[in-house]
PDB file of N, CA, C and O in Angstrom:
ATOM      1  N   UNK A   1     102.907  70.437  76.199  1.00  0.00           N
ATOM      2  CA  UNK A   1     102.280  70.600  77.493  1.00  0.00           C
ATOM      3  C   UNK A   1     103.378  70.662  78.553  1.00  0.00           C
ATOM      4  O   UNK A   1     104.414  70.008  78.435  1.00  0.00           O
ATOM      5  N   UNK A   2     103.115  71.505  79.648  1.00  0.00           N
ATOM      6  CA  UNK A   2     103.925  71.788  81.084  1.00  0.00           C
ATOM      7  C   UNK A   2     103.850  70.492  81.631  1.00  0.00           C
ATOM      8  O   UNK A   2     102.801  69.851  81.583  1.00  0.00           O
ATOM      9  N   UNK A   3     104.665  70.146  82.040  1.00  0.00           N
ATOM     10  CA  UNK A   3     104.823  69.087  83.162  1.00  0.00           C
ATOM     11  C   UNK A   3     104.831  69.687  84.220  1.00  0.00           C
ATOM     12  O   UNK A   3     103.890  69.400  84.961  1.00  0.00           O
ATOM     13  N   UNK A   4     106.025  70.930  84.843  1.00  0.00           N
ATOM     14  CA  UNK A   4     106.399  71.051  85.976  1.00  0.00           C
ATOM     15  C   UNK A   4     106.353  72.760  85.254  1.00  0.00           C
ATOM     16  O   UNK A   4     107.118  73.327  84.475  1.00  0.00           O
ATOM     17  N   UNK A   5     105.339  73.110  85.799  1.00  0.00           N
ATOM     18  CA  UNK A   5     105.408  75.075  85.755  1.00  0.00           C
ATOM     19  C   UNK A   5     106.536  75.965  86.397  1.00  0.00           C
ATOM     20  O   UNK A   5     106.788  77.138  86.118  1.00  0.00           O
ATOM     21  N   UNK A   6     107.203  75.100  87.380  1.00  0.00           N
ATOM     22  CA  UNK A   6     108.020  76.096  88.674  1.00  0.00           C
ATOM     23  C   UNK A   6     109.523  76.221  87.429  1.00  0.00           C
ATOM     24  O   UNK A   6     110.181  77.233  87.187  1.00  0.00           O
ATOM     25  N   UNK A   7     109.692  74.859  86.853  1.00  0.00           N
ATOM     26  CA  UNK A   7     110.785  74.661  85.989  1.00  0.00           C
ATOM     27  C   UNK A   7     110.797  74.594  84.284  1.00  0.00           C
ATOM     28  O   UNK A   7     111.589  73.936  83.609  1.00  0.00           O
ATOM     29  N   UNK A   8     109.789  75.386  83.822  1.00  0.00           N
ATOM     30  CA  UNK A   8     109.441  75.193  82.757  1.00  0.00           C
ATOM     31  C   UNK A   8     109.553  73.855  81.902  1.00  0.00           C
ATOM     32  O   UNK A   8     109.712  73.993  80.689  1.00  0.00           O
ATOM     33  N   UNK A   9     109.483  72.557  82.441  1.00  0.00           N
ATOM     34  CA  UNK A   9     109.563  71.381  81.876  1.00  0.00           C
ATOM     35  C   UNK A   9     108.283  70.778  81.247  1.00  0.00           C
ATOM     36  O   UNK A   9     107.150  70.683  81.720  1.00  0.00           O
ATOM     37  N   UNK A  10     108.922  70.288  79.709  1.00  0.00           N
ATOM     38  CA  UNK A  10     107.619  70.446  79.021  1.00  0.00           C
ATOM     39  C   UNK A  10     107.627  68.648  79.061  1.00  0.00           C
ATOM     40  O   UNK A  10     108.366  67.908  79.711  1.00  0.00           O
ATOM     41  N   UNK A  11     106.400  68.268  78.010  1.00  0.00           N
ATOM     42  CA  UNK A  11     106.173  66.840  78.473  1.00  0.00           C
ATOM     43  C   UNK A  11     107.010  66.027  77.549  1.00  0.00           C
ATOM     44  O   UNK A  11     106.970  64.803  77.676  1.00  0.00           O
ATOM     45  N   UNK A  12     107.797  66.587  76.593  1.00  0.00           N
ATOM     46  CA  UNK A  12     108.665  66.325  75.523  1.00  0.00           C
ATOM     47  C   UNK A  12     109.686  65.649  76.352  1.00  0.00           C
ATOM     48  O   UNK A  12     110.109  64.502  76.496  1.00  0.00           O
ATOM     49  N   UNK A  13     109.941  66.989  76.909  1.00  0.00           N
ATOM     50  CA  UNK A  13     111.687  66.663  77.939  1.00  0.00           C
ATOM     51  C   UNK A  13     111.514  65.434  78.761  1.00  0.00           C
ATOM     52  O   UNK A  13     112.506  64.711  78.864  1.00  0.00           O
ATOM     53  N   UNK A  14     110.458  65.094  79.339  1.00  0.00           N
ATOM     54  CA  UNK A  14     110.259  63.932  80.374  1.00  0.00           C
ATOM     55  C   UNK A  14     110.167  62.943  79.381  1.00  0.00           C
ATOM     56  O   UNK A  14     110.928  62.115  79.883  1.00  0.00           O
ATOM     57  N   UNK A  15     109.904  62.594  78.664  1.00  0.00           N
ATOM     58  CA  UNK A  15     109.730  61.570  77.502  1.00  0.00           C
ATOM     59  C   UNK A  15     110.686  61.435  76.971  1.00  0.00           C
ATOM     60  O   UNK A  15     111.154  60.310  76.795  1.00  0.00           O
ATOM     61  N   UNK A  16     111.260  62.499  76.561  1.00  0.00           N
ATOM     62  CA  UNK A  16     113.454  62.547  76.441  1.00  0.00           C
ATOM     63  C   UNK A  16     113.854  61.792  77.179  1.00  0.00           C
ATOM     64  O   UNK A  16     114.057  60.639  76.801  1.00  0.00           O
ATOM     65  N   UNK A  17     114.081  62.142  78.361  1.00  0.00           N
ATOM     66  CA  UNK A  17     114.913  62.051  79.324  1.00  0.00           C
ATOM     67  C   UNK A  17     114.418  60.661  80.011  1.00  0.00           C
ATOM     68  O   UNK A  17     115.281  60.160  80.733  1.00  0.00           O
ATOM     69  N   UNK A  18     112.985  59.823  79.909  1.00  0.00           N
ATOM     70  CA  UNK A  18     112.944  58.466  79.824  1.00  0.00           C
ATOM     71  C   UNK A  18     113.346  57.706  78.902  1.00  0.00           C
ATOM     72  O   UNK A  18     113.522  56.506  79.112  1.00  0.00           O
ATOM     73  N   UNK A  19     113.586  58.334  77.586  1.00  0.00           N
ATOM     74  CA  UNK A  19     114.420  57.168  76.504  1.00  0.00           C
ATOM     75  C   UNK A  19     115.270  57.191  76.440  1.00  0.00           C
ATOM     76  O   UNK A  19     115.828  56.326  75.765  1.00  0.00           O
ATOM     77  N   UNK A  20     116.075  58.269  77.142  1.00  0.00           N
ATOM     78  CA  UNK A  20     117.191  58.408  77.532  1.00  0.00           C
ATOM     79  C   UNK A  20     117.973  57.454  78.452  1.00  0.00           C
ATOM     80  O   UNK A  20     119.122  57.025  78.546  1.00  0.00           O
ATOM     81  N   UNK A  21     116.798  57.331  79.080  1.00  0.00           N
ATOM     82  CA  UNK A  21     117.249  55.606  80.605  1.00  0.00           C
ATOM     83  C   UNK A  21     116.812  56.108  82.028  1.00  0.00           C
ATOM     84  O   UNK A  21     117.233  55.554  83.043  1.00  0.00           O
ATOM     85  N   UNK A  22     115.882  57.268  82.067  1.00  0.00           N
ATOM     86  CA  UNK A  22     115.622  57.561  83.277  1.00  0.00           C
ATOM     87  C   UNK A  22     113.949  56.656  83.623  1.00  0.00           C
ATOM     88  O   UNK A  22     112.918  56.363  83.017  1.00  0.00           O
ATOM     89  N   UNK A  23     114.647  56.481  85.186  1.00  0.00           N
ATOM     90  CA  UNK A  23     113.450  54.875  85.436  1.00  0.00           C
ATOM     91  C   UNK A  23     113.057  55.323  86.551  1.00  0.00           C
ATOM     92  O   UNK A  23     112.186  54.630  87.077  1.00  0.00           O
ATOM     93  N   UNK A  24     113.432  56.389  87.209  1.00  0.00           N
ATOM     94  CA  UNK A  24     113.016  56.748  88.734  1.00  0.00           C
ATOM     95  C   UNK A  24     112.405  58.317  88.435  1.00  0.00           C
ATOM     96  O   UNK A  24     112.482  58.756  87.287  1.00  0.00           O
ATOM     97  N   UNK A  25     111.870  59.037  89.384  1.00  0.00           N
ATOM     98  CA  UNK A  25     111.787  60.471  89.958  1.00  0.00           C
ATOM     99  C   UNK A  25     112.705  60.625  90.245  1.00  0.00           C
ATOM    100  O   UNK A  25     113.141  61.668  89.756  1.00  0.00           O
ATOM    101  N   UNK A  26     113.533  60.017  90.986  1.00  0.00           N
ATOM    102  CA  UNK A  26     115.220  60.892  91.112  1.00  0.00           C
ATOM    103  C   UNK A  26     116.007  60.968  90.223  1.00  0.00           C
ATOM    104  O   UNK A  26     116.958  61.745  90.306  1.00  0.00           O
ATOM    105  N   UNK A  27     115.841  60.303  89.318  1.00  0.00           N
ATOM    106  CA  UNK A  27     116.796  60.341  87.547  1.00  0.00           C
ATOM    107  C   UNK A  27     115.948  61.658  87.059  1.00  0.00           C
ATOM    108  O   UNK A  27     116.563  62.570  86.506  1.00  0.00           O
ATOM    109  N   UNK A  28     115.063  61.718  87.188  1.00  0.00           N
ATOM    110  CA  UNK A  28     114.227  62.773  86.487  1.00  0.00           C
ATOM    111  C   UNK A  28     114.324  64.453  86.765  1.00  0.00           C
ATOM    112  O   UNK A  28     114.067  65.438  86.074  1.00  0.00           O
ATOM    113  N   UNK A  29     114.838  64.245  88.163  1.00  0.00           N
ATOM    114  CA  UNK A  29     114.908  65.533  89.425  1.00  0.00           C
ATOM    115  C   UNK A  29     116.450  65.621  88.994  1.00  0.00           C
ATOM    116  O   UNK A  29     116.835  66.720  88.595  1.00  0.00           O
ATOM    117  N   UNK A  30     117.181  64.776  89.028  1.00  0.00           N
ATOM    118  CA  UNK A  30     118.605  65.130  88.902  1.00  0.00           C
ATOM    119  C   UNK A  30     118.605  65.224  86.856  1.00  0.00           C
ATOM    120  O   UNK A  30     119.569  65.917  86.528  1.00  0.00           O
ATOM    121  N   UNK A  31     117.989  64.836  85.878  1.00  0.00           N
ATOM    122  CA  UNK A  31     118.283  65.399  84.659  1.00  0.00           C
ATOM    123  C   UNK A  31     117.513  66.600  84.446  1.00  0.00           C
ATOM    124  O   UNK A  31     118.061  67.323  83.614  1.00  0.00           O
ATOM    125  N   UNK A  32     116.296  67.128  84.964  1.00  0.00           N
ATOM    126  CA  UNK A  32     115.206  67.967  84.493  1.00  0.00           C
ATOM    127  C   UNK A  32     114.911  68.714  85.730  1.00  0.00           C
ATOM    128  O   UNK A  32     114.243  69.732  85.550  1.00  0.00           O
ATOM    129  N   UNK A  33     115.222  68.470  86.836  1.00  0.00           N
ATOM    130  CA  UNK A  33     115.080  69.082  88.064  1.00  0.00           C
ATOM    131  C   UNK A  33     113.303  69.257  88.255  1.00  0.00           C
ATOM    132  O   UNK A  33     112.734  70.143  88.894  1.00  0.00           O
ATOM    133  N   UNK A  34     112.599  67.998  87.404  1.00  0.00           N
ATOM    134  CA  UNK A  34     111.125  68.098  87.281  1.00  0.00           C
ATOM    135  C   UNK A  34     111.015  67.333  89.108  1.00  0.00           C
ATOM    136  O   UNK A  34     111.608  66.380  89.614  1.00  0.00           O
ATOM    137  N   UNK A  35     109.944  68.326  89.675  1.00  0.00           N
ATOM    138  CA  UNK A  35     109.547  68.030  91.548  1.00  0.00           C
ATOM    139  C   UNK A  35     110.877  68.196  92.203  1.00  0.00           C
ATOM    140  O   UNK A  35     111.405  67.444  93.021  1.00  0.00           O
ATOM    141  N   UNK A  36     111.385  69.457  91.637  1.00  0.00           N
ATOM    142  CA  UNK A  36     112.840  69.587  92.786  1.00  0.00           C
ATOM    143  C   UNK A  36     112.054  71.423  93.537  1.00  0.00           C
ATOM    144  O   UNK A  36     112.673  72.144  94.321  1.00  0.00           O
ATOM    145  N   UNK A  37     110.985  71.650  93.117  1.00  0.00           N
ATOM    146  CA  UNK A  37     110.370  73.160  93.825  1.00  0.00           C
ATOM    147  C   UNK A  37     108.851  73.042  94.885  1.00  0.00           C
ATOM    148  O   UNK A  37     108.792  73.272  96.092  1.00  0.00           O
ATOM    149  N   UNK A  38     108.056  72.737  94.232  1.00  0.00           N
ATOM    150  CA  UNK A  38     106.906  72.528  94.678  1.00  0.00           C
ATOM    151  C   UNK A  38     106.749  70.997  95.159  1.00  0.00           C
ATOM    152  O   UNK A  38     106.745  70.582  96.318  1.00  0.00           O
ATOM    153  N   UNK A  39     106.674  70.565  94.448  1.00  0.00           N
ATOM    154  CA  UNK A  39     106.392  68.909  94.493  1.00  0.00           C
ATOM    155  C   UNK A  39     105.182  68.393  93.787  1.00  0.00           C
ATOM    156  O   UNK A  39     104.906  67.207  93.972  1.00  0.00           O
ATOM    157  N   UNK A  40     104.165  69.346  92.743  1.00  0.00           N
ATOM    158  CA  UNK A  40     103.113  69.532  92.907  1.00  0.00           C
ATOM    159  C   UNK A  40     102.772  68.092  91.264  1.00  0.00           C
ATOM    160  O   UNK A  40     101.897  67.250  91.062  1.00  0.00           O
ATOM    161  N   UNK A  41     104.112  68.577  90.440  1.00  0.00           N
ATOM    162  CA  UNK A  41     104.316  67.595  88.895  1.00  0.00           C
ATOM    163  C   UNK A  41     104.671  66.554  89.520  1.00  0.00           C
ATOM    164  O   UNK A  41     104.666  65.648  88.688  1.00  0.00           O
ATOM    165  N   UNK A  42     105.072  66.041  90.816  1.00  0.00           N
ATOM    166  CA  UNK A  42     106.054  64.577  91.009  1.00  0.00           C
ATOM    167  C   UNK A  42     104.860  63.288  90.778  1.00  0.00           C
ATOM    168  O   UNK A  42     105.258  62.134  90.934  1.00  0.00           O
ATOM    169  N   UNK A  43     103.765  63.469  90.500  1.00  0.00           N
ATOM    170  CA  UNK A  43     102.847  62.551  90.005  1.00  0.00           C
ATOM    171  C   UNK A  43     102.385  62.335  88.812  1.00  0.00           C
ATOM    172  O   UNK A  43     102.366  61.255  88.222  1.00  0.00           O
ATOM    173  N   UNK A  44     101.977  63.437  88.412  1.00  0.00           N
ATOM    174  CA  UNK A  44     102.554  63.255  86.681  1.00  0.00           C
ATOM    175  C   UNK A  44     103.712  63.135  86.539  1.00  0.00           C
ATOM    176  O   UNK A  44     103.678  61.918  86.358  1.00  0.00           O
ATOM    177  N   UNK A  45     105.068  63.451  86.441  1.00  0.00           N
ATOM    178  CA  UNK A  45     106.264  63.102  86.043  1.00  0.00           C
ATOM    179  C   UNK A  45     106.211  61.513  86.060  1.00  0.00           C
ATOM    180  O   UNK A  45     106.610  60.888  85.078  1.00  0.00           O
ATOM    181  N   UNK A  46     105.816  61.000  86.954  1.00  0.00           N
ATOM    182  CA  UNK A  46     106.230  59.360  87.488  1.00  0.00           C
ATOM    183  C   UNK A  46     105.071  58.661  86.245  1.00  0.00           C
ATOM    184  O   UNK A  46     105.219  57.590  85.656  1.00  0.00           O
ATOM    185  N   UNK A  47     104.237  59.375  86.134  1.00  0.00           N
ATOM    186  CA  UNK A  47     102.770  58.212  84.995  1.00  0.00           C
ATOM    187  C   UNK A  47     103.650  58.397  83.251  1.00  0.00           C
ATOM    188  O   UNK A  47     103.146  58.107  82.165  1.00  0.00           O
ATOM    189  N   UNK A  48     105.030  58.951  83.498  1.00  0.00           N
ATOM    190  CA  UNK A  48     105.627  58.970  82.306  1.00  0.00           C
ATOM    191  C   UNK A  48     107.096  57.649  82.183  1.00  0.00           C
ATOM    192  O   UNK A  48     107.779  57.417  81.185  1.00  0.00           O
ATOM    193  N   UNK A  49     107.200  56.956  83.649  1.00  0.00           N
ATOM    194  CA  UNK A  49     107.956  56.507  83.635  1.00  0.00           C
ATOM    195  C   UNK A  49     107.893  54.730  83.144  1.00  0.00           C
ATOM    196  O   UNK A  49     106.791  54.443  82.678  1.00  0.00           O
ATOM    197  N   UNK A  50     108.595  53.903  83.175  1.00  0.00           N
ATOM    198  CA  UNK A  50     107.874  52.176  82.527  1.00  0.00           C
ATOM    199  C   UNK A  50     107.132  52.312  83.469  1.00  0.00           C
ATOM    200  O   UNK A  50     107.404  52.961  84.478  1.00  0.00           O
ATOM    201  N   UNK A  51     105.912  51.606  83.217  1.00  0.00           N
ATOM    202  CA  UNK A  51     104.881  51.067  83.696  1.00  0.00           C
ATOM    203  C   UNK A  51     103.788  52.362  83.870  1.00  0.00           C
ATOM    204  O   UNK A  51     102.635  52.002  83.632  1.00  0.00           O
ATOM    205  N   UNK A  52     103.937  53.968  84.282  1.00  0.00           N
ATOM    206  CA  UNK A  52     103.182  54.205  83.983  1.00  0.00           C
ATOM    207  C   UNK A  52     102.209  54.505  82.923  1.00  0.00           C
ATOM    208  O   UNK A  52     102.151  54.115  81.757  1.00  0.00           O
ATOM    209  N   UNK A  53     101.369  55.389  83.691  1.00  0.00           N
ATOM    210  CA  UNK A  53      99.852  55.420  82.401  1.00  0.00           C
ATOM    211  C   UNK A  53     100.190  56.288  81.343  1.00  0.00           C
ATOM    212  O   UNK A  53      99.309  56.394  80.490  1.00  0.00           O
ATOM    213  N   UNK A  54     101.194  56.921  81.165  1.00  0.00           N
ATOM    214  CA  UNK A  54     101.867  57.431  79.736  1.00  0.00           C
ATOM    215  C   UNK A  54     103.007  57.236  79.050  1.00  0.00           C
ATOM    216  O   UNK A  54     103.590  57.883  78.180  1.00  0.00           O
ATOM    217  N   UNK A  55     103.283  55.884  79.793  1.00  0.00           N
ATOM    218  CA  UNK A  55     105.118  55.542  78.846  1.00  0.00           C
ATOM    219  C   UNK A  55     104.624  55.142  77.749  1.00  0.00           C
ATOM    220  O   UNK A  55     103.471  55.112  77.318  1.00  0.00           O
ATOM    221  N   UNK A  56     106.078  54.692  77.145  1.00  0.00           N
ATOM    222  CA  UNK A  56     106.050  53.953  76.220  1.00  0.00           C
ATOM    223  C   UNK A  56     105.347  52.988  75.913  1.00  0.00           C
ATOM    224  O   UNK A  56     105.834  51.992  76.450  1.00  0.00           O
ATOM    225  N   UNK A  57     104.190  52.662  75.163  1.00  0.00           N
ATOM    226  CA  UNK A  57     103.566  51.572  75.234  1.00  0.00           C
ATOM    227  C   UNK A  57     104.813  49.782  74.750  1.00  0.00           C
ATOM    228  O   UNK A  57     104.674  48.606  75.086  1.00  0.00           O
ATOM    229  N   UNK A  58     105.745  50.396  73.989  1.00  0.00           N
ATOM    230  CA  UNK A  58     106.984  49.843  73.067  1.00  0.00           C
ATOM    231  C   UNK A  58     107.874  49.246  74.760  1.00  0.00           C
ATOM    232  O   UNK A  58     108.330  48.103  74.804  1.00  0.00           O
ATOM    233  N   UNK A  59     108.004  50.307  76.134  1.00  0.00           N
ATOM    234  CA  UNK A  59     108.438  49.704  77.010  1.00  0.00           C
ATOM    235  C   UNK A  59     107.517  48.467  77.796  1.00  0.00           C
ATOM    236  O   UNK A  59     107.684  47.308  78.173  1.00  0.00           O
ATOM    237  N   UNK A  60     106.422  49.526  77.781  1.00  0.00           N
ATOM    238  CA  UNK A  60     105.138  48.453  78.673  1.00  0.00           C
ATOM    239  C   UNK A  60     105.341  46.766  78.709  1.00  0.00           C
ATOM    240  O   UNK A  60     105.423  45.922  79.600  1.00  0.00           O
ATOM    241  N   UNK A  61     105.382  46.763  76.932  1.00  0.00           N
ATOM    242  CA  UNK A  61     105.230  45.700  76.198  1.00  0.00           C
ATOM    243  C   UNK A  61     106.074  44.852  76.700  1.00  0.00           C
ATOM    244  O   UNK A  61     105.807  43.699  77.037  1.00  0.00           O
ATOM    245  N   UNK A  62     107.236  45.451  76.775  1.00  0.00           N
ATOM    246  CA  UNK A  62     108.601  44.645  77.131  1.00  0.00           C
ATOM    247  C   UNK A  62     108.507  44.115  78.133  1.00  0.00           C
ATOM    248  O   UNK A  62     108.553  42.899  78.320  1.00  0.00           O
ATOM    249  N   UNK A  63     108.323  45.181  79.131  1.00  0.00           N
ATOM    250  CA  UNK A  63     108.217  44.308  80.613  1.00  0.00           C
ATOM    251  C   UNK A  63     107.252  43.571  80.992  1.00  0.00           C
ATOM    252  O   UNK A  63     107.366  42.876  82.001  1.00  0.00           O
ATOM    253  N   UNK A  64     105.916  43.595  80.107  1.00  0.00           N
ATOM    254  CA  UNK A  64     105.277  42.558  80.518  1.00  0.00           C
ATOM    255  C   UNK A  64     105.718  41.118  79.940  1.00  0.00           C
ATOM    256  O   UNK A  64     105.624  40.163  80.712  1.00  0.00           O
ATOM    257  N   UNK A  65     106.097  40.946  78.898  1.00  0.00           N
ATOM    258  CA  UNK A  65     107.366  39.980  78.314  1.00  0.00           C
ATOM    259  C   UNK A  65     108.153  39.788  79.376  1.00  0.00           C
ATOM    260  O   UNK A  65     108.203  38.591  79.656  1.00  0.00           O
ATOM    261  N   UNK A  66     108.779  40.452  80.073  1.00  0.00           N
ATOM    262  CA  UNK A  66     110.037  39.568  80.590  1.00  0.00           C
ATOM    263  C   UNK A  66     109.367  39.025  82.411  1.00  0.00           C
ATOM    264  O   UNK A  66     109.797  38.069  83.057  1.00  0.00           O
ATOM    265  N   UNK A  67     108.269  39.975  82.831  1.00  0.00           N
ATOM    266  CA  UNK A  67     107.784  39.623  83.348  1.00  0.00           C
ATOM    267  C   UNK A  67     106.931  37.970  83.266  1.00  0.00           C
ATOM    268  O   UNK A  67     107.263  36.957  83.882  1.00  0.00           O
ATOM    269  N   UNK A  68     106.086  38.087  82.566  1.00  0.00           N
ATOM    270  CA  UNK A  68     105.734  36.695  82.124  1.00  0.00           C
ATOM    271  C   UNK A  68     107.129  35.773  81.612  1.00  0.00           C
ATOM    272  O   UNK A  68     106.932  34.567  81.756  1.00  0.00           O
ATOM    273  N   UNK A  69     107.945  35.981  81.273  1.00  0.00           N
ATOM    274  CA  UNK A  69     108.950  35.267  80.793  1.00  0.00           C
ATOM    275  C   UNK A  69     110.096  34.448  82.280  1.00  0.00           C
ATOM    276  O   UNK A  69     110.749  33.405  82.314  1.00  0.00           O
ATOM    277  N   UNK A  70     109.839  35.674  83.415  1.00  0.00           N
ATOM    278  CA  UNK A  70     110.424  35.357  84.454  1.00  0.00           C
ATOM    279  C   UNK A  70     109.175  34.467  85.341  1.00  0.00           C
ATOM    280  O   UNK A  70     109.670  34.173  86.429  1.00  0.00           O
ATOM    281  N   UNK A  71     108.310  34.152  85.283  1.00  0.00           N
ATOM    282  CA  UNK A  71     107.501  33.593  86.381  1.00  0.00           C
ATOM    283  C   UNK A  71     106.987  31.969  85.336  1.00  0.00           C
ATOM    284  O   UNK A  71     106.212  31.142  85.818  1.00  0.00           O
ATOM    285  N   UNK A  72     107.580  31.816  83.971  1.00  0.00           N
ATOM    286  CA  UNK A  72     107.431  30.631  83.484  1.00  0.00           C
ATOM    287  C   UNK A  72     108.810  29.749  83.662  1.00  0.00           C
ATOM    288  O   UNK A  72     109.976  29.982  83.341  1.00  0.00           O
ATOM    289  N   UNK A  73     108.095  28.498  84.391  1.00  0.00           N
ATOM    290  CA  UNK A  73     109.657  27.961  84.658  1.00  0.00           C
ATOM    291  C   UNK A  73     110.365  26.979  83.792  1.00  0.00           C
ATOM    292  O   UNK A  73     111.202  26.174  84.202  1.00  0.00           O
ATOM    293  N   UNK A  74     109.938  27.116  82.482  1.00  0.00           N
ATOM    294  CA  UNK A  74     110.477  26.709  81.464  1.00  0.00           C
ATOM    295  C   UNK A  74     111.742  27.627  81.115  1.00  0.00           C
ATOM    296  O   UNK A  74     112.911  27.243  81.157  1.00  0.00           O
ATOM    297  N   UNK A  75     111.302  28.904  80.762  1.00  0.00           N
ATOM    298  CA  UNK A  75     111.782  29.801  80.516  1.00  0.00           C
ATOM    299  C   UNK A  75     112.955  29.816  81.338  1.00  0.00           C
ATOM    300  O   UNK A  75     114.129  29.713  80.985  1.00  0.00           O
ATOM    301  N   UNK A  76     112.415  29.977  82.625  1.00  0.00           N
ATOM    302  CA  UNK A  76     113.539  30.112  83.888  1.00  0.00           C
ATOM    303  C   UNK A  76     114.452  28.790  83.556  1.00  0.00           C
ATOM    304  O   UNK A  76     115.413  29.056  82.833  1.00  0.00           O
ATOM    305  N   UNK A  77     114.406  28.256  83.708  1.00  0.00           N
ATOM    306  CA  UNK A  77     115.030  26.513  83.580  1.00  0.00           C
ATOM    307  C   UNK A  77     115.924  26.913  82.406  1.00  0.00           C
ATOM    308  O   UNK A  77     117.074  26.495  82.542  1.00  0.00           O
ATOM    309  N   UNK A  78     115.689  27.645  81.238  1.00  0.00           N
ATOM    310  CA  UNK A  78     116.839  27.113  80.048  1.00  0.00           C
ATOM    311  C   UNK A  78     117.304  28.417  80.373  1.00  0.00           C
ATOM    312  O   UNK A  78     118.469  28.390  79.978  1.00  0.00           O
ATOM    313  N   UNK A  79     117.075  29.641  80.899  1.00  0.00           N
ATOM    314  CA  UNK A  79     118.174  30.937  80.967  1.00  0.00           C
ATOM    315  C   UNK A  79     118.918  30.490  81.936  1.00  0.00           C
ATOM    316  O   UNK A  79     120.065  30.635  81.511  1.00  0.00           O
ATOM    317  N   UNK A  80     119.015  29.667  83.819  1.00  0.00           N
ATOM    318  CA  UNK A  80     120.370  29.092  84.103  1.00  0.00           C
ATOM    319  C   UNK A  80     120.851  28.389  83.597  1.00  0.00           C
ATOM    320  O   UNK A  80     122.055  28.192  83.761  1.00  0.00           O
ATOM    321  N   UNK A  81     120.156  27.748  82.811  1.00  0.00           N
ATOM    322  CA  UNK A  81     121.394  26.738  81.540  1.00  0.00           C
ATOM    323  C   UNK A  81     122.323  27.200  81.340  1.00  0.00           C
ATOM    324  O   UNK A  81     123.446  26.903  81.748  1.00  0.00           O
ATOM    325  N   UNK A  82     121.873  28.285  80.440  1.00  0.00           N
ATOM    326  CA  UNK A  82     122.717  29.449  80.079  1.00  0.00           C
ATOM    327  C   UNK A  82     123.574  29.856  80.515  1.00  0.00           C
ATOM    328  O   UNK A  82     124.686  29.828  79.989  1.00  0.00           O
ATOM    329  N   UNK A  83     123.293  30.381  81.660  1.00  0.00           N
ATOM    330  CA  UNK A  83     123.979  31.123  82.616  1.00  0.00           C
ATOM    331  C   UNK A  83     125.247  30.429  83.418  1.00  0.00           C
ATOM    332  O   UNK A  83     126.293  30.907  83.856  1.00  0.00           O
ATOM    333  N   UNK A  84     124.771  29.272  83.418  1.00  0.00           N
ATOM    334  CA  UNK A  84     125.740  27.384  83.844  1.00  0.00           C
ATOM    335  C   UNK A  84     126.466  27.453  82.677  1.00  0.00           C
ATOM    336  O   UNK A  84     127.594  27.038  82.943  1.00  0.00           O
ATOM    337  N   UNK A  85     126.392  27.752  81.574  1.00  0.00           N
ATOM    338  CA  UNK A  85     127.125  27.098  80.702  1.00  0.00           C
ATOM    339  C   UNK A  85     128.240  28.186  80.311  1.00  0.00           C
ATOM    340  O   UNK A  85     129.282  27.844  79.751  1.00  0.00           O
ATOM    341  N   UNK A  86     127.907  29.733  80.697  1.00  0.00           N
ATOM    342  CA  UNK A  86     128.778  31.041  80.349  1.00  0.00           C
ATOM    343  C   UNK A  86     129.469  31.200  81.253  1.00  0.00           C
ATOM    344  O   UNK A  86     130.363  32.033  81.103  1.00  0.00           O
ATOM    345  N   UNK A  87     129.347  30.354  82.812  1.00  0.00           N
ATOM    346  CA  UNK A  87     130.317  30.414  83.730  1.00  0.00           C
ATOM    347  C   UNK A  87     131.539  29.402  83.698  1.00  0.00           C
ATOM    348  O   UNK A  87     132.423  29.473  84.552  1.00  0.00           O
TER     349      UNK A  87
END
């Protein structure tokens, strides 16, 4: 499937180019030049990025992990341990 018609970008390449490490629309515009013509894909492009409604479910997962992992203050409490003890 087309992502971006003006640039022939298919939905492969955006899914590439997020496992690749792209986390923004501007990582995406500067690897795929996907919403650098019209502007018309820059909303689908973005529901491919973490958190949106077509990433990785394998990323999703993660960040809701570290999310919950950052707002428990157990958790929080033994990673500056850590962090106290590597300095």
């Amino acid at each position: 499937m087309f992502i971006c018609i003006c640039n022939a970008i298919t939905e492969r390449q955006v899914q590439s180019a997020v496992a690749d490490g792209a986390s923004t629309l501007s990582e995406l515009q500067g690897q795929l030049g996907v919403a650098s013509c019209c502007g018309c894909c820059a909303d689908t492009a973005v529901e491919y990025l973490p958190g949106g409604r077509y990433a990785d479910p394998v990323q999703v997962q993660a960040a809701t992990q570290v999310t919950q992992a950052a707002n428990d203050a157990v958790s929080v409490s033994a990673m500056a341990t850590v962090a106290v003890r590597r300095a």
